[in-house]
Backbone of each chain as ProteinMPNN parsed JSONL, in Angstrom:
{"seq_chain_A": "XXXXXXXXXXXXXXXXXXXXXXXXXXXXXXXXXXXXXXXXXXXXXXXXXXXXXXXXXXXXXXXXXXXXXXXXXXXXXXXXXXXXXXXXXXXXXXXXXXXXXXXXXXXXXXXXXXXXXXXXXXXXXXXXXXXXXXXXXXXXXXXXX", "coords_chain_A": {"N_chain_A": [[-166.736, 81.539, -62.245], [-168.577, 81.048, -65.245], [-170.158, 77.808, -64.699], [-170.135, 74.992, -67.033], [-172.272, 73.527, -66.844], [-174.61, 74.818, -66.904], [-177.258, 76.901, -67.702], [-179.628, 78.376, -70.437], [-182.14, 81.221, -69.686], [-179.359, 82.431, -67.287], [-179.66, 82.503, -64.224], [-179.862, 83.531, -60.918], [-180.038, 84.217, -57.47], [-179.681, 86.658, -55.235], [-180.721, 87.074, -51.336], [-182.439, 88.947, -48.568], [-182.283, 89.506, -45.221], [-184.113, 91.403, -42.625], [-183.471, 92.683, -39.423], [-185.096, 94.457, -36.909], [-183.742, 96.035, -34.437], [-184.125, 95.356, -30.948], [-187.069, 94.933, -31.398], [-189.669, 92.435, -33.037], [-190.517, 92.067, -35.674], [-189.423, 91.264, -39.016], [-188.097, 91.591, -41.865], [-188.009, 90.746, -45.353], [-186.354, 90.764, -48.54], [-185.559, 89.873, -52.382], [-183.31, 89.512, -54.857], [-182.549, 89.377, -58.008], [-180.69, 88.399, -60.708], [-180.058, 87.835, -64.15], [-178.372, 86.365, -66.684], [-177.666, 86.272, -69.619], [-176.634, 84.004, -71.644], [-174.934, 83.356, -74.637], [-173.449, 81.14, -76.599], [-170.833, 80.715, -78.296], [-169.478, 78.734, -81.451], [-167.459, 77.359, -83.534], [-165.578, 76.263, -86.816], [-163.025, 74.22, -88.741], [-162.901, 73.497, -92.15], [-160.399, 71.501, -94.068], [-159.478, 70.695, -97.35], [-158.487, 68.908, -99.8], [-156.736, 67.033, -102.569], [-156.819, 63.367, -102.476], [-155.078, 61.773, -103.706], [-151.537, 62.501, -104.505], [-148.599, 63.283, -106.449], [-144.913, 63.912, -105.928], [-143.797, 67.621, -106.892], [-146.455, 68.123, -108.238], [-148.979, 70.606, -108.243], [-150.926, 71.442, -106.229], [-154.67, 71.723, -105.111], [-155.625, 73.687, -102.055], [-158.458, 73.804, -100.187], [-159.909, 75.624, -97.359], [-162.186, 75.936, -95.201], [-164.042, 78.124, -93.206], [-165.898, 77.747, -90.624], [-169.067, 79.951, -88.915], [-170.185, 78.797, -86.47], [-172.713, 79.75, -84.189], [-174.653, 80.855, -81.922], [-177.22, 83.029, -82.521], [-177.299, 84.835, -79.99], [-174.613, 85.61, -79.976], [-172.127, 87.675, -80.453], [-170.919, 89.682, -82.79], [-167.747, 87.929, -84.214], [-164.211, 87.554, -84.815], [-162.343, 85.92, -86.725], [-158.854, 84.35, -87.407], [-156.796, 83.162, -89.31], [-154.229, 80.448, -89.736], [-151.928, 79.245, -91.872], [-149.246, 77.633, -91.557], [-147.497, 76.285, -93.937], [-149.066, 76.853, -96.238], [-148.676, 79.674, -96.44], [-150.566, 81.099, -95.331], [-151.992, 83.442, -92.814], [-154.396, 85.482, -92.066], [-156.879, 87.382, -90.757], [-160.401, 87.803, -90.276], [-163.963, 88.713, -90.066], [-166.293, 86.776, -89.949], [-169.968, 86.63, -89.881], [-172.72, 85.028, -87.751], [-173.845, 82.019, -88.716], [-172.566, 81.962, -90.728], [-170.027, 81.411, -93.54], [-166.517, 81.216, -94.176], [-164.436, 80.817, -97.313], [-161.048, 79.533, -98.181], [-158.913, 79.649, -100.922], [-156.087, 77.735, -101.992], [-152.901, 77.155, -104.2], [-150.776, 74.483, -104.138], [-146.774, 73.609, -104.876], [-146.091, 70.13, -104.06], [-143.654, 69.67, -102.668], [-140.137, 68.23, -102.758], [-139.078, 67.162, -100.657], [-141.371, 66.128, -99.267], [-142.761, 63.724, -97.547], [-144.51, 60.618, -97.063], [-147.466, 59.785, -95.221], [-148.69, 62.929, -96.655], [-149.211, 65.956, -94.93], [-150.925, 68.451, -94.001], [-151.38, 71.369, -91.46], [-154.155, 73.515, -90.678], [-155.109, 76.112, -88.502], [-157.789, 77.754, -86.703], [-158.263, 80.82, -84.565], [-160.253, 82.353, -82.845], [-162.321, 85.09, -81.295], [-164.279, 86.876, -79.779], [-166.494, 89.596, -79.797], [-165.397, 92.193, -77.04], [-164.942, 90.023, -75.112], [-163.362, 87.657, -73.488], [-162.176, 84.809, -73.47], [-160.934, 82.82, -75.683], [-161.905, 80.856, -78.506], [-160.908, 77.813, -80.18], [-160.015, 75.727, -82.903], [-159.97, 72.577, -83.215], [-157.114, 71.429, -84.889], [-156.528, 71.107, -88.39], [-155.954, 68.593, -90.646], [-155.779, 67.427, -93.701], [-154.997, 64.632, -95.041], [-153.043, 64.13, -97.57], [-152.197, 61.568, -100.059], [-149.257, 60.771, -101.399], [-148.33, 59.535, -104.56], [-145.826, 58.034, -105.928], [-144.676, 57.181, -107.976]], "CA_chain_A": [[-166.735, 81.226, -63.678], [-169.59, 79.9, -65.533], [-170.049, 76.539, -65.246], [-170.14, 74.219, -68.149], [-173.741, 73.033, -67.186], [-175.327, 76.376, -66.951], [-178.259, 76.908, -69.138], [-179.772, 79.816, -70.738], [-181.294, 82.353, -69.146], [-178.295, 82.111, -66.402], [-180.129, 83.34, -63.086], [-178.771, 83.404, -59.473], [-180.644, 84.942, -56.345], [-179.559, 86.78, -53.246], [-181.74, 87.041, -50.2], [-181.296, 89.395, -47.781], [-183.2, 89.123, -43.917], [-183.165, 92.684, -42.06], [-184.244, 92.446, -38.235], [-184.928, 95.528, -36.063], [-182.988, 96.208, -33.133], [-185.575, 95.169, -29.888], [-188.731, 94.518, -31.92], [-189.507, 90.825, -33.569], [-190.72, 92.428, -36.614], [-188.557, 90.704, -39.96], [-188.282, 91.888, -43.637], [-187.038, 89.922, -46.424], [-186.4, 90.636, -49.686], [-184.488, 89.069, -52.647], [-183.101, 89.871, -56.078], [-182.074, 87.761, -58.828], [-179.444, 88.596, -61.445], [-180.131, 87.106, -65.092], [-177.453, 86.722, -67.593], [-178.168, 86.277, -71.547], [-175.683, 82.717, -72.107], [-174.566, 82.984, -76.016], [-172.612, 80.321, -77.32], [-170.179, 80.71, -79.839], [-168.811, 77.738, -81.972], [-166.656, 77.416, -84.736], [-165.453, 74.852, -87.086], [-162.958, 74.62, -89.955], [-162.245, 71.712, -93.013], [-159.303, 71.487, -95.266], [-159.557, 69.555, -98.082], [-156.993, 68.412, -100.866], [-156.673, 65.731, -103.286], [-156.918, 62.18, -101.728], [-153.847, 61.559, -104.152], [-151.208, 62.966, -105.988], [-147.114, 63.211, -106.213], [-144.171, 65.121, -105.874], [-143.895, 68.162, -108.103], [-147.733, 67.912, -108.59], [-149.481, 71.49, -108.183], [-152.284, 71.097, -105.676], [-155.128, 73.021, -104.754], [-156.392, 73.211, -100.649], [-159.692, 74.264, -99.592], [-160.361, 75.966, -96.09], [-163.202, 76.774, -94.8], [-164.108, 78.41, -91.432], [-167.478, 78.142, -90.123], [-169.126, 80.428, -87.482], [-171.574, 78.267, -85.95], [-172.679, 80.583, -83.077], [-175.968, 81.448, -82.014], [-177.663, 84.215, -83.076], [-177.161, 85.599, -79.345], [-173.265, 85.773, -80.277], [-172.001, 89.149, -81.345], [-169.482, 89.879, -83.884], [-166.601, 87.073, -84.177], [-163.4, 87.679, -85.545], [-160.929, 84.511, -86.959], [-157.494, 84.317, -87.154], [-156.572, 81.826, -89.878], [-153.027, 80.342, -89.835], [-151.64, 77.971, -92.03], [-147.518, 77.886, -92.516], [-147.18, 75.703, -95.265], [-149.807, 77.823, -97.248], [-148.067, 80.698, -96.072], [-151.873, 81.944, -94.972], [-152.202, 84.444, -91.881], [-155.102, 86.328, -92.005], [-158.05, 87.815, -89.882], [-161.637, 88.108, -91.155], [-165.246, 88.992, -89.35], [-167.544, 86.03, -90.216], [-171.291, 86.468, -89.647], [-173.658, 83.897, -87.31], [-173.947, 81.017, -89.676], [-171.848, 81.78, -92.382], [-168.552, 81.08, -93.845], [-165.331, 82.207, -95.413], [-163.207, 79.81, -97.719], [-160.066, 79.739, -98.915], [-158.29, 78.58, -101.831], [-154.604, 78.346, -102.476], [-152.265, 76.441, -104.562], [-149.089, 74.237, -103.469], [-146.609, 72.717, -105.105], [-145.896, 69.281, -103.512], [-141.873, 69.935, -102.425], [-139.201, 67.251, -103.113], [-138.798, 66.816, -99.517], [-142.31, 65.771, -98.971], [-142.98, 62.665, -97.158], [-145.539, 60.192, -96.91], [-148.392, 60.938, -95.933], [-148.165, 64.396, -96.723], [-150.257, 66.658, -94.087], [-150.544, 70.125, -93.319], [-152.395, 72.171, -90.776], [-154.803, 74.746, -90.406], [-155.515, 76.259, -87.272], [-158.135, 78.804, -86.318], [-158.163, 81.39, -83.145], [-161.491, 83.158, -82.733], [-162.666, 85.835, -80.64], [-165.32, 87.058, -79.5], [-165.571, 91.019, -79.354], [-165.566, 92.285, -76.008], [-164.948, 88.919, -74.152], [-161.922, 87.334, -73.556], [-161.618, 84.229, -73.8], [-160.666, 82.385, -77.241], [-162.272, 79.529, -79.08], [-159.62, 77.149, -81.08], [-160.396, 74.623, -83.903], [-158.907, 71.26, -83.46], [-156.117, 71.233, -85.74], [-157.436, 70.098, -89.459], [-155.105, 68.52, -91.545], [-155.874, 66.657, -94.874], [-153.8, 64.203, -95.894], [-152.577, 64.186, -99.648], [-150.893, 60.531, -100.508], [-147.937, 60.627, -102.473], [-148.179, 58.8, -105.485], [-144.247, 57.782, -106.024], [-144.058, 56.093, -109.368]], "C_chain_A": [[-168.034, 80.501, -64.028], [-169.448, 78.858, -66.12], [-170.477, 75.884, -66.807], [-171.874, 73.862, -68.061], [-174.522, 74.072, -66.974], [-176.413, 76.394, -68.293], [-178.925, 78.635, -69.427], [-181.47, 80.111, -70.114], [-180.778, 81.8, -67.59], [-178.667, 82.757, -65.273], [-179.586, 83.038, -61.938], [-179.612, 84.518, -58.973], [-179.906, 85.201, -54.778], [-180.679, 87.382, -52.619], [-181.163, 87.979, -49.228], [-182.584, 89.352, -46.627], [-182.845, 90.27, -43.216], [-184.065, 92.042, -40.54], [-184.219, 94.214, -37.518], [-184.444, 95.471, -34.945], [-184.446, 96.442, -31.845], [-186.749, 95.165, -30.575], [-188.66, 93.331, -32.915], [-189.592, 90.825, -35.252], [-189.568, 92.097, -37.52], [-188.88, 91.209, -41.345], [-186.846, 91.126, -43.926], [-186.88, 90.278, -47.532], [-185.511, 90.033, -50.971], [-184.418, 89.756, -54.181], [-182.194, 88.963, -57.042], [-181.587, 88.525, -60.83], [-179.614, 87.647, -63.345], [-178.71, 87.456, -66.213], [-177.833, 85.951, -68.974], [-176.736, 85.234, -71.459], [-175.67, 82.913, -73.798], [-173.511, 81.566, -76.111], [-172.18, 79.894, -78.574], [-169.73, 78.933, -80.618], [-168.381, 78.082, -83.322], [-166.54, 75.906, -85.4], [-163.724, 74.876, -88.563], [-162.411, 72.996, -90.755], [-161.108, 72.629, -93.68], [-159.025, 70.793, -95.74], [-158.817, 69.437, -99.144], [-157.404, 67.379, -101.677], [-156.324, 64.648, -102.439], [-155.556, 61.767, -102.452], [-153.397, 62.344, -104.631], [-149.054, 62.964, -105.463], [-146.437, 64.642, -106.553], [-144.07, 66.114, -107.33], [-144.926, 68.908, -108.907], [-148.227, 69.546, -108.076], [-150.651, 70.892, -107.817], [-153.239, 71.677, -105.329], [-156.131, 72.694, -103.345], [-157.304, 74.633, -100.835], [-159.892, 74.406, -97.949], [-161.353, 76.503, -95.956], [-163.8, 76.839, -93.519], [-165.693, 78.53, -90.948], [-167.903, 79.122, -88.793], [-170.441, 79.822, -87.346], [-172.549, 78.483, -84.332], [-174.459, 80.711, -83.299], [-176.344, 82.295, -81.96], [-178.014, 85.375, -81.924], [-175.603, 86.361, -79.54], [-173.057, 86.825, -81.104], [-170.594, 88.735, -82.181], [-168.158, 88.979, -83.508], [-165.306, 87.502, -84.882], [-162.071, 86.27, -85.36], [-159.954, 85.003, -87.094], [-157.255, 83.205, -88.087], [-154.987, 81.549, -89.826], [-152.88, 79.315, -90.416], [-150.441, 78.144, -92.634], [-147.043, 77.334, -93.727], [-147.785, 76.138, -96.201], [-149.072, 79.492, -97.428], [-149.459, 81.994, -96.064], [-151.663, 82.926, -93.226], [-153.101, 85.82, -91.864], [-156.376, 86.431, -91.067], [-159.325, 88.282, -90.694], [-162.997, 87.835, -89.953], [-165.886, 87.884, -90.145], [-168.924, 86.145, -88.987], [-171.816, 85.028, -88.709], [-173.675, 83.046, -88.559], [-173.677, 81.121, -90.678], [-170.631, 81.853, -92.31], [-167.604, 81.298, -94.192], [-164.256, 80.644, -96.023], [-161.977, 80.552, -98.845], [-159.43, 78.963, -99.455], [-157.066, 78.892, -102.359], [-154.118, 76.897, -102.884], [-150.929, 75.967, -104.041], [-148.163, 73.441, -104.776], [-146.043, 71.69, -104.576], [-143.971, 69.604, -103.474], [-141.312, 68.321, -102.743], [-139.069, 66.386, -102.091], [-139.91, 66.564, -98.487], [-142.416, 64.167, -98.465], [-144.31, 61.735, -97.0], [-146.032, 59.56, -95.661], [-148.176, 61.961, -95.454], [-149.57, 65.306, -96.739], [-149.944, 67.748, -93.896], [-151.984, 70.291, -92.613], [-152.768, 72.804, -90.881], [-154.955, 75.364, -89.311], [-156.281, 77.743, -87.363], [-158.419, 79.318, -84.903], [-159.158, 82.368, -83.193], [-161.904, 83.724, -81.753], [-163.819, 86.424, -80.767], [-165.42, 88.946, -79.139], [-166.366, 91.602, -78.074], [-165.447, 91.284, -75.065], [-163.24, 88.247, -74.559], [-161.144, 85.866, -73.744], [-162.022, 83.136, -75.389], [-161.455, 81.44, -77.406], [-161.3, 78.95, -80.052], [-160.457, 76.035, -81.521], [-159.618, 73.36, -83.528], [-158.013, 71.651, -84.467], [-156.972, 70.724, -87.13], [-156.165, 69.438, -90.404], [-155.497, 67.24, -92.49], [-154.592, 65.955, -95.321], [-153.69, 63.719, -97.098], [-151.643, 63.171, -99.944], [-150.262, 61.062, -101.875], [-148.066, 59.322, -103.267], [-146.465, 58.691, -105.867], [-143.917, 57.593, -107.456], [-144.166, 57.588, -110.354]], "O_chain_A": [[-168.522, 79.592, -63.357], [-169.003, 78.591, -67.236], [-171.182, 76.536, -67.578], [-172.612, 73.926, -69.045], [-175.625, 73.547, -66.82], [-176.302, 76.0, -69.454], [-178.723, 79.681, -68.81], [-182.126, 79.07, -70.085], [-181.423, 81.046, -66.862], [-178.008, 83.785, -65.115], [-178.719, 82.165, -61.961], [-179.92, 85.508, -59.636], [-179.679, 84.518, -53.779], [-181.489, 88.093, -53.213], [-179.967, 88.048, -48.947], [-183.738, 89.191, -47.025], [-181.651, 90.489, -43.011], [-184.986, 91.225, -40.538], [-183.29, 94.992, -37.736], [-184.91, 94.53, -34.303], [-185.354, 97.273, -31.827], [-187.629, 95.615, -29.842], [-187.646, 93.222, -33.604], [-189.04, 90.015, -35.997], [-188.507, 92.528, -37.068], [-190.025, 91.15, -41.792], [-185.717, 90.936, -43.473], [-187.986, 89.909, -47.926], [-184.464, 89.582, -50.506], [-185.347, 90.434, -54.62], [-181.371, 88.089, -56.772], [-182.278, 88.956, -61.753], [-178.964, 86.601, -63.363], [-178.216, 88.561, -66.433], [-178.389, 84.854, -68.92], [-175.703, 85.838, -71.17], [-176.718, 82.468, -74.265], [-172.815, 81.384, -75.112], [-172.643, 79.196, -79.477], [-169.821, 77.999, -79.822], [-168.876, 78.934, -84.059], [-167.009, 74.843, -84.993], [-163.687, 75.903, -89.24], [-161.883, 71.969, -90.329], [-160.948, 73.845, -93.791], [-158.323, 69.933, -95.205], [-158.38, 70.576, -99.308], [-158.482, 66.835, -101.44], [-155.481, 64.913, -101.582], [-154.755, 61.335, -101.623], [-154.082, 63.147, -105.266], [-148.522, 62.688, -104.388], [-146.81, 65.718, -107.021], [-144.194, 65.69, -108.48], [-144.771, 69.783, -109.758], [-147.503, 69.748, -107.102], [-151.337, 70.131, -108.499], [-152.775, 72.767, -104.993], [-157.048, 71.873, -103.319], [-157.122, 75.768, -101.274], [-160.025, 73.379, -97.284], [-161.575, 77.572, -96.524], [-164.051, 75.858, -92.82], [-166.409, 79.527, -91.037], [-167.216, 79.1, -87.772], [-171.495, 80.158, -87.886], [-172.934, 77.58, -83.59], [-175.196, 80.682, -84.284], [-175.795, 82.881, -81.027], [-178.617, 86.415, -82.188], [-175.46, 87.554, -79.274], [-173.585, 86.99, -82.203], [-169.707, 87.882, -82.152], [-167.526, 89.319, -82.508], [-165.676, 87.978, -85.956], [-161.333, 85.872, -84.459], [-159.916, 86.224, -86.938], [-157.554, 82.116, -87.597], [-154.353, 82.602, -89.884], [-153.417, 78.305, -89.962], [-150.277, 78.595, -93.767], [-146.242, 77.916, -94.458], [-147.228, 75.944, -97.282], [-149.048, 80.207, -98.43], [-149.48, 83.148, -96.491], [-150.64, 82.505, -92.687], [-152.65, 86.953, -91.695], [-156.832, 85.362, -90.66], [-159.239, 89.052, -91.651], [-162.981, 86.916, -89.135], [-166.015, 88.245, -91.315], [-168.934, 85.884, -87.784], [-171.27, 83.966, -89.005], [-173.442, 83.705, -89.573], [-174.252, 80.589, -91.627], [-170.028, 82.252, -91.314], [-167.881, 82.059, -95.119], [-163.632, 79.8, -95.38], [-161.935, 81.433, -99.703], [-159.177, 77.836, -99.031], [-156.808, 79.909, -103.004], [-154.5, 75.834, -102.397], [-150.079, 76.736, -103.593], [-148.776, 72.743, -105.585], [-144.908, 72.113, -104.36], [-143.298, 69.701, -104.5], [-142.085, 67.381, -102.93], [-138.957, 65.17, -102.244], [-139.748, 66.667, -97.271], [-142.019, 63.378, -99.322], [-145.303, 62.421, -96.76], [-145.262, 58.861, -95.003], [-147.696, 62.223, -94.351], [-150.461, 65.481, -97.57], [-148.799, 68.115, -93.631], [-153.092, 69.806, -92.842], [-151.972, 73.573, -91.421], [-154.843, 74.307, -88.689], [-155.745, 78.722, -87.881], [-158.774, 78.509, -84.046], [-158.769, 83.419, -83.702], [-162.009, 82.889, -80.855], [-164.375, 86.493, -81.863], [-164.614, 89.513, -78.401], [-167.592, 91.566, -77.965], [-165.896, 91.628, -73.971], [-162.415, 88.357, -75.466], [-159.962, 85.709, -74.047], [-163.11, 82.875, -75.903], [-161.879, 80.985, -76.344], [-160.841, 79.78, -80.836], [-161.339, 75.483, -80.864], [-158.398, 73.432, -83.67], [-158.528, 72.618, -85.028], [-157.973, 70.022, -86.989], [-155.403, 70.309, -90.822], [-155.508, 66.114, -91.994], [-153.547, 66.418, -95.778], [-154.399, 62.805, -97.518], [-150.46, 63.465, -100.112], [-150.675, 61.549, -102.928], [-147.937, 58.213, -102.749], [-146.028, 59.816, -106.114], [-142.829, 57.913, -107.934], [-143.856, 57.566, -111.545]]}, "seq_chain_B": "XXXXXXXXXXXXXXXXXXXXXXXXXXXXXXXXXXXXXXXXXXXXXXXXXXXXXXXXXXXXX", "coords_chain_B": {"N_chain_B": [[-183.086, 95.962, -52.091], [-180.661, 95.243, -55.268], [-179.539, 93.264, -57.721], [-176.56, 92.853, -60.195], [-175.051, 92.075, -62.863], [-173.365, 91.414, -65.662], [-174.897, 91.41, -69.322], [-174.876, 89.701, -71.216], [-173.296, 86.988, -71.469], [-170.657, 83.527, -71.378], [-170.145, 80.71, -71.137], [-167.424, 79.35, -69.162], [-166.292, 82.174, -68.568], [-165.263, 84.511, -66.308], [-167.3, 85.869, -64.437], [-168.652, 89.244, -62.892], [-170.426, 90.521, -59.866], [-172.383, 92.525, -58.161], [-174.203, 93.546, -55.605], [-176.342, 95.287, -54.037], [-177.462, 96.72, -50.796], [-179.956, 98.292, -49.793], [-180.998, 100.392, -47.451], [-184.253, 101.706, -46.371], [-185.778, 102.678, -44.725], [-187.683, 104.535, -42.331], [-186.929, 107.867, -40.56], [-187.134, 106.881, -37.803], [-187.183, 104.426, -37.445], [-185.133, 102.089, -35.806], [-181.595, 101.067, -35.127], [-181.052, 98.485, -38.114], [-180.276, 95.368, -38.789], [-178.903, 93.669, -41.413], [-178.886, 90.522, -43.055], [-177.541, 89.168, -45.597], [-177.589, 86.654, -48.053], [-175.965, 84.652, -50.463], [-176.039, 81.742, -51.916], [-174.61, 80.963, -54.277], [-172.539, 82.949, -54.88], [-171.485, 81.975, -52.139], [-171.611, 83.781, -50.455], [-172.464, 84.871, -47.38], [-173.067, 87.204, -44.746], [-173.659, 89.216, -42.423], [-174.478, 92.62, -41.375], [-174.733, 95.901, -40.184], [-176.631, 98.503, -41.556], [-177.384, 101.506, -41.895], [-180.117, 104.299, -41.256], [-181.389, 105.499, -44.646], [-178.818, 104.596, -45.926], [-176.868, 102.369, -47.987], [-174.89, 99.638, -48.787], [-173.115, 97.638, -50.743], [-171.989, 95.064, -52.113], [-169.3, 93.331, -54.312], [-168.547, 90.795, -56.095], [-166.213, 88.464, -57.831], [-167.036, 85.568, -59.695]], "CA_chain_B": [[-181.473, 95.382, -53.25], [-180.548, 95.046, -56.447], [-178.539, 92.234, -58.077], [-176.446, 93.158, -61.244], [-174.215, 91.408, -63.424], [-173.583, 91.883, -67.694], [-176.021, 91.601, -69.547], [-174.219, 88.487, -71.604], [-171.488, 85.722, -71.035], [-170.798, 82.583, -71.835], [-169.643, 79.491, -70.432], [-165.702, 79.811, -68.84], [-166.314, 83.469, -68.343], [-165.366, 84.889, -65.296], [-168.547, 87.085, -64.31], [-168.425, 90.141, -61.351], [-172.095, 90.192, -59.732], [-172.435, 93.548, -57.356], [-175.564, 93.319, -54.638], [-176.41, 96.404, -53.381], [-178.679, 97.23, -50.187], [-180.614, 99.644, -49.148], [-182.061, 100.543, -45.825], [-184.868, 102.887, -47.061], [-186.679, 103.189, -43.601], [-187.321, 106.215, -41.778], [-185.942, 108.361, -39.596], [-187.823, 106.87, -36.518], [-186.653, 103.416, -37.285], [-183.983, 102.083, -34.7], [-180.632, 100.255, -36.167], [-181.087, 97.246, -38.578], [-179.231, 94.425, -39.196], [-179.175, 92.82, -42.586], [-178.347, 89.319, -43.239], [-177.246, 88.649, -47.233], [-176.534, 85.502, -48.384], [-176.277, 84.175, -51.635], [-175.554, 80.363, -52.203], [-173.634, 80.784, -55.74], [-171.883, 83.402, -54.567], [-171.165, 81.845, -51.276], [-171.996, 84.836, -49.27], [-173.214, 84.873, -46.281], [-172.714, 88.114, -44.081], [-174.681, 90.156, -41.186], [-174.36, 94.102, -41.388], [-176.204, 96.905, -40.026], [-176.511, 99.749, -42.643], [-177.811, 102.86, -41.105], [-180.808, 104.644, -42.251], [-181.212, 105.598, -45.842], [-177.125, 104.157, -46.689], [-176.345, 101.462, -49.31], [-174.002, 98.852, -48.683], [-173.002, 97.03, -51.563], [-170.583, 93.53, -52.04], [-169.211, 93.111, -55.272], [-167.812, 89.57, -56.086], [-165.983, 88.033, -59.451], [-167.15, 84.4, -60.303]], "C_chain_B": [[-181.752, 94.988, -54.602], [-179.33, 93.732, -56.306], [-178.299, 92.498, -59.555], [-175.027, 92.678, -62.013], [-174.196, 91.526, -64.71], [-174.54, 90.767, -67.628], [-175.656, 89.707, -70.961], [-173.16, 88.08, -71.067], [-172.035, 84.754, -71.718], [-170.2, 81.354, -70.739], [-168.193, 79.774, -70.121], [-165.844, 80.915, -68.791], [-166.342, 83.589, -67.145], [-166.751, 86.347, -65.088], [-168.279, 88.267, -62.701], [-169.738, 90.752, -61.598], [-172.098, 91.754, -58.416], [-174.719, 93.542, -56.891], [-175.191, 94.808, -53.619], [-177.613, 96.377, -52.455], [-179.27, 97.877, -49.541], [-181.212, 99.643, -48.175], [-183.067, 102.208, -46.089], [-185.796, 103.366, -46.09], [-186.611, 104.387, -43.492], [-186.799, 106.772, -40.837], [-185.947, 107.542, -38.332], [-187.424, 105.537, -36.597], [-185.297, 102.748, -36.839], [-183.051, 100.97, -35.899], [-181.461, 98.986, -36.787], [-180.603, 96.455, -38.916], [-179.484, 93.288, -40.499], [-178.077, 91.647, -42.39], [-178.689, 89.136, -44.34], [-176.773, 87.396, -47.286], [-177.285, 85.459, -49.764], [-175.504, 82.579, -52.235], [-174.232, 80.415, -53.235], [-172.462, 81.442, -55.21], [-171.147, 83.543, -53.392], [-171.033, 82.794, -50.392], [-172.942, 84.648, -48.169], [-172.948, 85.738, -44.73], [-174.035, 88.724, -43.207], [-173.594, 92.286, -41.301], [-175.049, 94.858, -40.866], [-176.41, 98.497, -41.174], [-177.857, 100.576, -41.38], [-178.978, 103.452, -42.319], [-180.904, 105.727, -43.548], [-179.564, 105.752, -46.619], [-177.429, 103.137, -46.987], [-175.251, 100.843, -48.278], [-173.978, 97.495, -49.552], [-171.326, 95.813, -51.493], [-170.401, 93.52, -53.839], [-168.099, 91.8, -55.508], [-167.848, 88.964, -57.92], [-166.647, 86.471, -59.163], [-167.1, 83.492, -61.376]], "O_chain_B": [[-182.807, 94.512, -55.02], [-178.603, 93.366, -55.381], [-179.263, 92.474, -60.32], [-173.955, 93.059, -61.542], [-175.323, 91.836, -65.097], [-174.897, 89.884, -66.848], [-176.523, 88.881, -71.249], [-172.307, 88.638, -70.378], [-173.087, 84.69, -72.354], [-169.927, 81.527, -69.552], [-167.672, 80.542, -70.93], [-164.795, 81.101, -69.409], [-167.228, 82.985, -66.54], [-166.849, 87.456, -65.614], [-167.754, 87.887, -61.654], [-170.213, 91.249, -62.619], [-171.273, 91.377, -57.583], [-175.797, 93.538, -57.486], [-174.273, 95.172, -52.884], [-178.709, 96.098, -52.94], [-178.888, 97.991, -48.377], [-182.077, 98.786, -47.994], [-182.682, 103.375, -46.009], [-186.563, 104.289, -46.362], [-185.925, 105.211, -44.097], [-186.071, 106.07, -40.136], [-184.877, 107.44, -37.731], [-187.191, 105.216, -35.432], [-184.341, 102.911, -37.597], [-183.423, 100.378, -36.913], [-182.387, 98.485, -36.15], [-180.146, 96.863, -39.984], [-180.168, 92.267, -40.426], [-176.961, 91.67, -41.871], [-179.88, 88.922, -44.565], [-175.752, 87.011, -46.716], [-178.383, 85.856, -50.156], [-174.485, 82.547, -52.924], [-173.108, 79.984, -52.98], [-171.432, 80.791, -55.033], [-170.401, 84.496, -53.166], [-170.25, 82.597, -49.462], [-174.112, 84.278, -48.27], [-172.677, 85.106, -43.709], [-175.22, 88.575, -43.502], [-172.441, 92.718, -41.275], [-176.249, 94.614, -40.993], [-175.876, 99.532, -40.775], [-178.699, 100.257, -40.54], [-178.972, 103.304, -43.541], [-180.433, 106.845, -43.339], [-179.18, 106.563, -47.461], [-178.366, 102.661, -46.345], [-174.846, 101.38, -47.247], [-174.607, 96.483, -49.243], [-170.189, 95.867, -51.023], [-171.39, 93.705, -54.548], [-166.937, 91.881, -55.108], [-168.716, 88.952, -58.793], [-166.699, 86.323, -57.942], [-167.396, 82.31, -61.2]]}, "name": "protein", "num_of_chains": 2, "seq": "XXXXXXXXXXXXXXXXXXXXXXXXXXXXXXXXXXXXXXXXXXXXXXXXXXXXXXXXXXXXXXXXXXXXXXXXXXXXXXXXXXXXXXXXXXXXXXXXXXXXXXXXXXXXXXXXXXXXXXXXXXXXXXXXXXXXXXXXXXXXXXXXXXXXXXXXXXXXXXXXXXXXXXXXXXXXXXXXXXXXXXXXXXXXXXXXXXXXXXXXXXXXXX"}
């Protein structure tokens, strides 16, 4: 697996030593393997009103960054967020973004403080393993009165 | 020999590295015995490949 401290370009050499059978005579030669290191990254916010109360019609902001370097091929997200009732997949570009905007209304049975998650699951095409967002969740105080 | 592995990865990627080598002498040249090693790939083998045959290792990492 490649290590974590690996840098780009990712080279590695084998050696090989031939001898002849009864004569002293030695050949060496060696070959050396480069691999192209991309590194993807992601990111995403979700942002809300700093206040507001039950009842209240709110409006969240997501937005998914692909902050990948411009060796990184084609990404595809995964957005999920259950309390939005979001679930969708979308190709974002090297250094650009996709946001989304949806309305809630604050439920009855909302508690304080009142958080929801986002979560994104990003892939990489042709490679296998995932990149995941921390969790984002904005929290929206409940004004009571 | 060659040494060949994709052409990208990334970090946490399992990679599979294939070392191929050739004994390209000539006819008149008596057995040879190759010794491969490769640190990363913790190889370190003795073979004799016969003349003009391949003998290739292919290892995941």
């Amino acid at each position: 697996m490649i290590p974590g401290t690996a840098t780009e370009p990712f080279s590695n050499t084998v050696n090989v030593h031939a001898t002849v059978a009864g004569f002293p005579n030695t050949y060496d030669d060696s070959a050396i393997c480069t691999i192209n290191l991309f590194v993807p990254a992601i990111d995403v916010t979700k942002t809300g009103p700093a206040k507001s109360k039950i009842g209240d019609t709110v409006t969240y902001t997501i937005t998914v960054y692909n902050n990948s370097d411009a060796d990184t091929t084609a990404m595809t997200f995964n957005i999920t967020d259950t309390m939005l009732s979001i679930n969708e997949s979308v190709v974002i570009a090297n250094g650009g973004n996709h946001v989304i905007n949806k309305t809630l209304v604050i439920p009855g049975t909302a508690t304080e403080p009142f958080s929801n998650t986002v979560n994104v699951h990003a892939t990489v095409a042709g490679f296998r393993t995932p990149m995941m967002t921390p969790p984002s969740a904005p929290l929206t105080c409940l004004d009571r009165r | 020999m060659t040494k060949t592995g994709p052409a990208k990865s990334k970090i946490g990627d399992t990679v599979t590295y294939t070392i191929t080598v050739y004994n390209n002498s000539d006819a008149d040249t008596p057995a040879m015995t190759f010794n491969i090693t490769d640190t990363m790939l913790s190889i370190n083998e003795s073979v004799v490949i016969a003349m003009a045959a391949t003998m290739s290792l292919t290892r995941p990492w």
